[in-house]
N, C-alpha and C positions, 0 to 999 in steps of 0.2 A: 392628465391625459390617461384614461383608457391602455394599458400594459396587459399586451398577451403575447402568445405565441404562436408557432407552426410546424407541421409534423413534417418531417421529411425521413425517408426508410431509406436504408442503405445497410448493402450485404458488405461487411471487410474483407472478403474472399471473391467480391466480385465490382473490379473498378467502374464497370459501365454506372453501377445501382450508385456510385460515392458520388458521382459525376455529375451525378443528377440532383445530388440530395447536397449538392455541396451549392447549386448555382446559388449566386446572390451571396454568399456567405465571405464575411470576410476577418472571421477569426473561428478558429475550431478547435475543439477540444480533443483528445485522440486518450481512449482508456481503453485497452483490450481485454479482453480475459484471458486469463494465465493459461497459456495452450504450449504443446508443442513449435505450431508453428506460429508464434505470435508476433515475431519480427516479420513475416511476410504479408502479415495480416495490417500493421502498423504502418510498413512499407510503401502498402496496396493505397491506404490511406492519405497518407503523406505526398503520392505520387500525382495522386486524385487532385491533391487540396493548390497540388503547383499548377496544374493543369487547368484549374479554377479560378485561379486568383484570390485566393486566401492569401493575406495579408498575414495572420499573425497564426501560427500553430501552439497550442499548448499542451505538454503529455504531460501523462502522468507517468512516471518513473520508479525509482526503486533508491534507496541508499546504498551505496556502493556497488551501481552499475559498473559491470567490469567485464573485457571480451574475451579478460582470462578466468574469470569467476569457472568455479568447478557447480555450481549452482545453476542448471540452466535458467531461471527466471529472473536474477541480475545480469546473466551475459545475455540473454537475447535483449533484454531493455535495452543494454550498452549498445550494442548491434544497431537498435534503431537511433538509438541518440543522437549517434554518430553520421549514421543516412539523416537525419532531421536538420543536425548542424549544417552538414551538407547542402542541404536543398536548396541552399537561398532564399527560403523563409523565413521572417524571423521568426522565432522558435522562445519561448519559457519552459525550461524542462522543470520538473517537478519531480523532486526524491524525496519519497518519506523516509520514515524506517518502519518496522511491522507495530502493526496497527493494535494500539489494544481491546478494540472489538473482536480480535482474535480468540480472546480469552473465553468469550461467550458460546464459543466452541467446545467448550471443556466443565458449561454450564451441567451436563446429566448427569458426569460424576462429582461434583461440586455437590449436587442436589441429593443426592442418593449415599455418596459416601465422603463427602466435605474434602477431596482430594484433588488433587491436578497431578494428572500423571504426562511428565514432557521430557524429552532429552535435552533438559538445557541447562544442565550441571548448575552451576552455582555461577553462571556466566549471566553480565551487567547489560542491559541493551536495553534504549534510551527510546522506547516505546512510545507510540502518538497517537491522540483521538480521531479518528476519521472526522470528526467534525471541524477538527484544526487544518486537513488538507482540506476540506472542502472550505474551508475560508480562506486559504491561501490561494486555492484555484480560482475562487469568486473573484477576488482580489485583481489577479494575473488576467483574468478573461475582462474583467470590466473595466479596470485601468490604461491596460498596456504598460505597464509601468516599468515589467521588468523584460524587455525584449532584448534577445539572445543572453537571458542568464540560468543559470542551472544554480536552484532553490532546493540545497540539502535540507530536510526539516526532521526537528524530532522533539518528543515529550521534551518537559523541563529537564527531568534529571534521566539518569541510568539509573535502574532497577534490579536487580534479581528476582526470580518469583516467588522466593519465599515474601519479600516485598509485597509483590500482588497478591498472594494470599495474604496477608497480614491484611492487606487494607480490606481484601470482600470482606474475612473475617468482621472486622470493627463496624459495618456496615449493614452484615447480615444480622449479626446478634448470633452466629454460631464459629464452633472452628474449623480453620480453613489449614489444610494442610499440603504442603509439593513434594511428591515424590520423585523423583529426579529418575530416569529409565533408561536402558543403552539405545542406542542410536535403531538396533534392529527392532526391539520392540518394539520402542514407539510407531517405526514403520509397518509394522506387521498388523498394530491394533489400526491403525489407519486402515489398512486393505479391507479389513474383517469390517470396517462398517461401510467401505463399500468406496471408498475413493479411489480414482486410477489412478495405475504403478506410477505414471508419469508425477503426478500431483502429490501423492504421498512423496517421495523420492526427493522433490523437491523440499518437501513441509521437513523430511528428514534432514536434509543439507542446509536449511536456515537452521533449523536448533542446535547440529552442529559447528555454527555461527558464531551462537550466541552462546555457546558453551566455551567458545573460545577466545570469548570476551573482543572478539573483532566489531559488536554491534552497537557500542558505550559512547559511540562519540554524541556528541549534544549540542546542538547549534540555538542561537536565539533569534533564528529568522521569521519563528511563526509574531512572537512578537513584534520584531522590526514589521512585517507584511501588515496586520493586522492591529497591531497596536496596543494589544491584551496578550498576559503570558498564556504558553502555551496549557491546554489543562494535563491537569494531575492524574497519576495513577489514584489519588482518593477520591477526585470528584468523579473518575470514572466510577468508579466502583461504589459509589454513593447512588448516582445517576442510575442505573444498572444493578440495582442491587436485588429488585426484584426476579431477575432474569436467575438470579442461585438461592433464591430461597421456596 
């Protein structure tokens, strides 16, 4: 049989637009973009989806969402979780930890001067392919399997970046080197290419995270979900290898 889809447009800042774009619908996925106000955005959404008759809500979350996180982009996720448990939806929450497509952000210096420059001291954090959350959400969305549970996920192991450089290294055929930076530089080269205070500030507050080795924890749920281990910091950087050379 013939498998397609259908568009429906909805503002997250405007319930009438969710309300509309939700009828018919009886599982939804909720991923915002990292804003100031992103729990009201979520909120807006989740409000919609009770009002609709959505059956199964699934987010996408954070590892170690928290409403005391000094980090605003785990405490506002915690924020929403918490309104989602709430709701009377069931609900699959979804925690990665930081993604190592991140690192392809640090491609021009990689490219130009074979560096990474990060505040993330010699601190272990247990990094995950975005392709592995997007199989665990497929998973959550097409199943229902895991209704009302919240799905920690991370890489196989903990890492440090001298780690990630070693592997593009081995990869690229050139060397890859981490320069480890204070907490304000690295926020300050953020501004200078152009990121807002909010977003830098935050990018600031997860490296000082992972510098403090609170990011290392390592769960085997991508496997359990999915039934394949989670991938590697090498087959990332195998994968991707083009993107730093």
């Amino acid at each position: 049989m013939e498998q397609g889809y259908e568009v429906a447009t909805g503002d997250f800042a405007d319930k009438a637009s969710l309300l509309q774009a939700m009828k018919g619908i009886e599982t939804f996925f909720i991923l915002v973009p990292s804003a100031p106000n992103m729990d009201e955005l979520s909120n807006n959404a989740v409000d919609a989806a009770k009002e609709s008759g959505v059956q199964l809500i699934v987010k996408q979350s954070v590892l170690g969402a928290d409403v005391q996180a000094s980090v605003d982009i785990p405490r506002l996720h915690a924020i929403v979780d918490d309104y989602l448990k709430q709701s009377g939806i069931a609900y699959t929450i979804i925690q990665p930890n930081s993604f190592m497509q991140n690192f392809l952000g640090f491609a021009t210096t990689i490219k130009q001067q074979g560096t990474i420059y990060a505040n993330y001291a010699e601190g272990k954090f247990s990094t995950i392919d975005v392709r592995d959350i997007a199989a665990v959400t497929a998973e959550a969305i097409v199943t229902a399997n895991y209704k009302n549970e919240v799905l920690g996920i991370t890489g196989p192991a903990a890492v440090d970046t001298d780690e990630v450089a070693a592997a593009i290294s081995a990869f690229t055929g050139k060397e890859i080197k981490y320069v480890a930076v204070p907490s304000e530089v690295a926020k300050s080269s953020m501004l200078q290419m152009g990121m807002p205070d909010w977003f830098a500030e935050n990018l600031k507050g997860f490296g000082e995270i992972f510098a403090a080795g609170w990011a290392g924890t390592v769960t085997d749920t991508v496997e359990k979900v999915t039934g394949r281990k989670a991938i590697a910091v090498q087959q990332f950087a195998n994968d991707f290898k083009a993107w730093f050379n």
